[in-house]
Backbone as JSON Lines, residues from 0, in Angstrom:
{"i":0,"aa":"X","n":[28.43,9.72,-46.39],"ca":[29.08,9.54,-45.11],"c":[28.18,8.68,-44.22]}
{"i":1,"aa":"X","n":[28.69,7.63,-43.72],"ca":[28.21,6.65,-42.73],"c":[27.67,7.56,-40.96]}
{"i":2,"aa":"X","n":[26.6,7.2,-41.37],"ca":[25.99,7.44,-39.5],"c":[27.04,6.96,-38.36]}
{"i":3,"aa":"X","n":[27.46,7.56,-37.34],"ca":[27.79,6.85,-36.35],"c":[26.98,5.65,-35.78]}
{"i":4,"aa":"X","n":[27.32,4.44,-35.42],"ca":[26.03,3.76,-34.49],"c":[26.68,3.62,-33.12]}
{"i":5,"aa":"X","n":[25.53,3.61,-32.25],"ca":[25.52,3.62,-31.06],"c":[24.7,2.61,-29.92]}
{"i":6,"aa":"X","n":[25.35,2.24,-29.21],"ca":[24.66,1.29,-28.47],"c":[23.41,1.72,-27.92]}
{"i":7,"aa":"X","n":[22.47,1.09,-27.36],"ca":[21.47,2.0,-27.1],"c":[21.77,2.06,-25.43]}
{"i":8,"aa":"X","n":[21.36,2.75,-24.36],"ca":[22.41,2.91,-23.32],"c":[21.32,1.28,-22.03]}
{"i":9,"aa":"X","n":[22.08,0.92,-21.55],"ca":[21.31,-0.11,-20.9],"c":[21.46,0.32,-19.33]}
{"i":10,"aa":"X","n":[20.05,0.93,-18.79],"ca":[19.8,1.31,-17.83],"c":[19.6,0.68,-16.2]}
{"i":11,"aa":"X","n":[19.25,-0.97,-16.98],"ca":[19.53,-1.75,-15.74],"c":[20.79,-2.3,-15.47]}
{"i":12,"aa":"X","n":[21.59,-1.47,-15.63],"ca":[23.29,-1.58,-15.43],"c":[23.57,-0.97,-14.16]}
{"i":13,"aa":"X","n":[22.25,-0.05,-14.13],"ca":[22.92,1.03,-12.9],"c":[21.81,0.97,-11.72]}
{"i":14,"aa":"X","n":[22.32,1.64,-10.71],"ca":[21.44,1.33,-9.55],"c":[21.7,3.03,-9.08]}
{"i":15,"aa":"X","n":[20.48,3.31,-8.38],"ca":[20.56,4.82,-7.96],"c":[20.08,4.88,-6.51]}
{"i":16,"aa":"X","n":[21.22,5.18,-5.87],"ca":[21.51,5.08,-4.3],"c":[20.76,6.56,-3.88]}
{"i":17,"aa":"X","n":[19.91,6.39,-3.1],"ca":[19.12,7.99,-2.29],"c":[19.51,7.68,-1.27]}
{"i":18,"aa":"X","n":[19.79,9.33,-0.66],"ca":[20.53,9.84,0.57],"c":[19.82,10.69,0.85]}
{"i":19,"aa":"X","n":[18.8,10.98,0.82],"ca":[17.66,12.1,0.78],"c":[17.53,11.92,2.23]}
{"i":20,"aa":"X","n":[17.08,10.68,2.58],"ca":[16.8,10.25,4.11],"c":[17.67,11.6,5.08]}
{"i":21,"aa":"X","n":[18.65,10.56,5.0],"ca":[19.85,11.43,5.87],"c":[19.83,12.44,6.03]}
{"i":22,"aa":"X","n":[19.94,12.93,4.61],"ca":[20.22,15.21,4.77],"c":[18.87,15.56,5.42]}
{"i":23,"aa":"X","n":[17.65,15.15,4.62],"ca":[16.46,15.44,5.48],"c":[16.54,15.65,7.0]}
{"i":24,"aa":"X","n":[16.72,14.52,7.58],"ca":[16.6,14.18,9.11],"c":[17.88,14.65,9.54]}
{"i":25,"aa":"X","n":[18.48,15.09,9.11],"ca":[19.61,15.67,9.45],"c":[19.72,17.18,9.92]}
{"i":26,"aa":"X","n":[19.05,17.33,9.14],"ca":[18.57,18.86,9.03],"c":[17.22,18.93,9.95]}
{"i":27,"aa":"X","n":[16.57,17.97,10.62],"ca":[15.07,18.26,11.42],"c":[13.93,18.17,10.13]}
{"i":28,"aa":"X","n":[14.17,17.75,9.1],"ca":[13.01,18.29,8.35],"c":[12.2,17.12,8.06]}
{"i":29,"aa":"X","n":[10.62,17.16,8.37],"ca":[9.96,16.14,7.83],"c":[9.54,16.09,6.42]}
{"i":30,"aa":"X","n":[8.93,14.77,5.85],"ca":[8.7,14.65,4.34],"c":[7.35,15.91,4.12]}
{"i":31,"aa":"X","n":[6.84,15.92,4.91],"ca":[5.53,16.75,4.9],"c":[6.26,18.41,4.13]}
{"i":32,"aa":"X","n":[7.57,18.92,4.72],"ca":[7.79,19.8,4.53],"c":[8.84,19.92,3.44]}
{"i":33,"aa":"X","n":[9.6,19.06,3.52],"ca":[10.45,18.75,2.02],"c":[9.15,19.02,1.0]}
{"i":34,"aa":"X","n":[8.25,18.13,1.0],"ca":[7.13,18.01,-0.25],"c":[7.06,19.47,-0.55]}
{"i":35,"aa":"X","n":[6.25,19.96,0.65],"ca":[5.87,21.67,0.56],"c":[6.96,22.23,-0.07]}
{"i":36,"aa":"X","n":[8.39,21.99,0.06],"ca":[9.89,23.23,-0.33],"c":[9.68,22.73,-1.47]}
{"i":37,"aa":"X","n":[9.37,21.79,-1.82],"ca":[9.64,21.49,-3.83],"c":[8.08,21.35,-4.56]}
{"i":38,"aa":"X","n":[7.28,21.0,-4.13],"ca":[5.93,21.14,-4.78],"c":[5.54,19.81,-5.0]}
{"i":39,"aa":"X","n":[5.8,19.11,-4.34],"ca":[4.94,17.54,-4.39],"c":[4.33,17.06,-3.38]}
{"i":40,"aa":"X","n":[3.76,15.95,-3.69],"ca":[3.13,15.75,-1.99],"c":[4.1,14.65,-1.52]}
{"i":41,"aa":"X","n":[3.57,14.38,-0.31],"ca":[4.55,14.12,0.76],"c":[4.46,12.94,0.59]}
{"i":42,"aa":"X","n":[4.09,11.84,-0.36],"ca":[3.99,10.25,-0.63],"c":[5.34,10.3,-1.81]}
{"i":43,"aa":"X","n":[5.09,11.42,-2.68],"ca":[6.22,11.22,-3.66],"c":[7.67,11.49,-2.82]}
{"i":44,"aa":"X","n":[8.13,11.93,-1.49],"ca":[9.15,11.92,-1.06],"c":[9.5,10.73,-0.41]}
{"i":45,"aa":"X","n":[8.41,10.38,0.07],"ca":[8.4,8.6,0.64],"c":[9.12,7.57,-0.14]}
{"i":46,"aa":"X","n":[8.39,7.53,-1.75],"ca":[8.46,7.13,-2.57],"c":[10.08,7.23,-3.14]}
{"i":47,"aa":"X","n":[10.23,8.06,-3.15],"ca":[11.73,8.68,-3.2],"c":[12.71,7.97,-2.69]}
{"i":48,"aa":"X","n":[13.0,8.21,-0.83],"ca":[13.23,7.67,0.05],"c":[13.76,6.17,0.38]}
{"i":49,"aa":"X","n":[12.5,5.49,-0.44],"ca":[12.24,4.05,-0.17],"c":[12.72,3.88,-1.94]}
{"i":50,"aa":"X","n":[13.33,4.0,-2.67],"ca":[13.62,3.52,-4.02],"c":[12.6,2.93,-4.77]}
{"i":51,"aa":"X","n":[11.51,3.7,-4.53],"ca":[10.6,3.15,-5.43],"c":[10.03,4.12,-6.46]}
{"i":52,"aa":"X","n":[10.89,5.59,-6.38],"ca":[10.47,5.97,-7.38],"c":[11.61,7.06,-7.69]}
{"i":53,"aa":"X","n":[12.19,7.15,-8.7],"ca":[13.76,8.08,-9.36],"c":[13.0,9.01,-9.91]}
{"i":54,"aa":"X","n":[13.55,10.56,-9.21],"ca":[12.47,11.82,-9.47],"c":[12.97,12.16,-10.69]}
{"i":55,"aa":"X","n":[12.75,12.97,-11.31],"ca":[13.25,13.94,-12.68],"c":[14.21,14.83,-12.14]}
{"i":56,"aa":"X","n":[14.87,15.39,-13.3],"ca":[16.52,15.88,-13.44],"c":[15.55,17.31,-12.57]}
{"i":57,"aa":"X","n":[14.84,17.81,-12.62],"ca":[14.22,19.06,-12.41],"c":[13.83,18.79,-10.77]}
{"i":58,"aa":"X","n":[13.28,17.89,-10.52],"ca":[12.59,17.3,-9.49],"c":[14.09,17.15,-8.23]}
{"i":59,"aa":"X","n":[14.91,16.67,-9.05],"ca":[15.86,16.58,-8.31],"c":[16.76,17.64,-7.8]}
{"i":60,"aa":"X","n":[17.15,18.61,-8.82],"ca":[17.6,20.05,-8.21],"c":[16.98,20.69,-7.14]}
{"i":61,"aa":"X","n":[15.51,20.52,-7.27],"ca":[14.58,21.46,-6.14],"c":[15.42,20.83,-4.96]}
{"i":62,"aa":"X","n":[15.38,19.51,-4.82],"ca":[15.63,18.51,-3.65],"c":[16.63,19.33,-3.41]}
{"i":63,"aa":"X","n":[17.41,19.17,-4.0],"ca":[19.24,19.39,-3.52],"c":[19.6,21.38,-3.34]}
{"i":64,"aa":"X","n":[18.33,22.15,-4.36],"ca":[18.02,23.42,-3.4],"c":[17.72,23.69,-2.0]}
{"i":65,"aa":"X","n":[16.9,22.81,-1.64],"ca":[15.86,22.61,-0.37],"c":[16.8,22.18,0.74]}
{"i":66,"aa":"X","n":[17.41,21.34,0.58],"ca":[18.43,20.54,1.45],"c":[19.98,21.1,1.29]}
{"i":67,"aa":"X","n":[20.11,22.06,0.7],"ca":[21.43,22.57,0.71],"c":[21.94,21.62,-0.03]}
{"i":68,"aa":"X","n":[22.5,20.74,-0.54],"ca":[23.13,19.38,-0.59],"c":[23.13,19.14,-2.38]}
{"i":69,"aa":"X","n":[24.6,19.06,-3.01],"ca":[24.62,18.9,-4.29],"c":[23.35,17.11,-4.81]}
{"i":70,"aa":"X","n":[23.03,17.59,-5.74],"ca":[22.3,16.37,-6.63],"c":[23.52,15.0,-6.49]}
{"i":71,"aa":"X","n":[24.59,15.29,-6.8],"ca":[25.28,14.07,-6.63],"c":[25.82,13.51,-5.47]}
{"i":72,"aa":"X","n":[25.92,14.47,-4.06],"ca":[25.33,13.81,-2.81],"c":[24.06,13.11,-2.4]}
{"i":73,"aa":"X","n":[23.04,13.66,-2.9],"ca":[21.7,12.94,-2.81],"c":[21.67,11.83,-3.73]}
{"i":74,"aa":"X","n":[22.06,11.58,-4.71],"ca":[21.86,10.43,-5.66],"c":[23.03,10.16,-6.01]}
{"i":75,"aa":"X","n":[23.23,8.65,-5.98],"ca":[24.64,8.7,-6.32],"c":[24.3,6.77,-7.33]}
{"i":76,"aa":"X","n":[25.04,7.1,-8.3],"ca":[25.08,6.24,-9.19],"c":[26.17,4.93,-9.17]}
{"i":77,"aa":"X","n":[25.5,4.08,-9.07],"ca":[26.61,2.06,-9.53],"c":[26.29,1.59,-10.53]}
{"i":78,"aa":"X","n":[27.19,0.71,-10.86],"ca":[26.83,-0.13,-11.74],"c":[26.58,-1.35,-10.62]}
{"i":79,"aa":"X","n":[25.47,-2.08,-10.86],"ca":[25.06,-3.09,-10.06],"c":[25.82,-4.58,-9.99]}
């Protein structure tokens, strides 16, 4: 029996929109204290913030614990 084949998935197809900003400051909360609610420091929320860095699937739930706010409100996926 023949393997299925599969494309391999092409990641710069997509672009990943953060809304983290918003709910944050929305809510009064600074990065200092987001960091503290999930366990990072307060450059990796910056980092976040500013699209310079896409957290982990794990990394990202804390967020969307912390902020009330589903994962797919905070990040939201295009094709570019």
């Amino acid at each position: 029996m023949k393997e299925p084949t599969t494309s391999p998935i092409n990641y710069n197809r997509y672009k990943c929109q953060c809304n983290i900003y918003i709910y944050r400051r929305s809510k009064r909360m600074t990065q200092d204290k987001l960091a503290h609610l999930v366990g990072v420091r307060r450059e990796t929320i910056c980092r976040i913030e500013n699209d310079k860095f896409v957290p982990s699937l794990e990394l990202a739930i804390a967020l969307s614990d912390a902020l009330g706010e589903s994962v797919n409100t905070l990040f939201t996926l295009s094709i570019k």
